[in-house]
N, C-alpha and C positions, 0 to 999 in steps of 0.2 A: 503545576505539576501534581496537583491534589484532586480528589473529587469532594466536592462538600453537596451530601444530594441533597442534606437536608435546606441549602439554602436553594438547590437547583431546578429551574422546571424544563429543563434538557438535557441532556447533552449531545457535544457534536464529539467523534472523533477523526481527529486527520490521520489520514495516511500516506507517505507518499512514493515517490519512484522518481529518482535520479538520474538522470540518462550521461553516462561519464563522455561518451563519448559526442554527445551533442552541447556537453554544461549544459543544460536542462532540468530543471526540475517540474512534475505533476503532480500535486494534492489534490487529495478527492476526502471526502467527508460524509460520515455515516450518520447515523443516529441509535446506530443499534450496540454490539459488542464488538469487543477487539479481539474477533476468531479471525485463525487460519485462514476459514472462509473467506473474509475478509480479506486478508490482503492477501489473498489469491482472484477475486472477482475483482479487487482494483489493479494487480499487476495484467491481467485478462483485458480489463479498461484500459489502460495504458497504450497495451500492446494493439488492440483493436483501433485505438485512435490518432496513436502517433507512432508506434514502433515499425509495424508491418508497413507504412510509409516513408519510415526515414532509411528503413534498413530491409530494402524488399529482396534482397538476397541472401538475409541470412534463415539459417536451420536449427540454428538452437539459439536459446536464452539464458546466461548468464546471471544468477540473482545472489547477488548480496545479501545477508539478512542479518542483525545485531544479538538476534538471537533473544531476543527480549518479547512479551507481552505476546501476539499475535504469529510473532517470529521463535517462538521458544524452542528449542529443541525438544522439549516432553510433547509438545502441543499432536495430537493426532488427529 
């Protein structure tokens, strides 16, 4: 739950997306920062590779968020 960079010569970060209504889960993993962006182009992921196929009728997207890190509410 730490970053120690001085020991690190990477990092990965997970992100993921929970499909409640499949119990499913998709992790995807960066190397970059934990922006918005981010888990905006992985929920984008998700939705291009498994949503729009499990759920080809629906019209809107229901998202969750903790509200933390990438999720924050200040985040713009």
């Amino acid at each position: 739950d730490h970053d120690f960079l001085s020991d690190a010569t990477g990092v990965a970060l997970p992100y993921g997306v929970y499909d409640i209504g499949a119990n499913e889960a998709c992790v995807s993993v960066g190397t970059t920062h934990d922006t918005p962006d981010f888990a905006v182009d992985n929920l984008a992921r998700w939705w291009a590779c498994h949503g729009r196929h499990r759920y080809p009728e629906a019209t809107e997207l229901l998202v969750l968020a903790d509200s933390g890190g990438s999720n924050g509410a200040r985040c713009r």
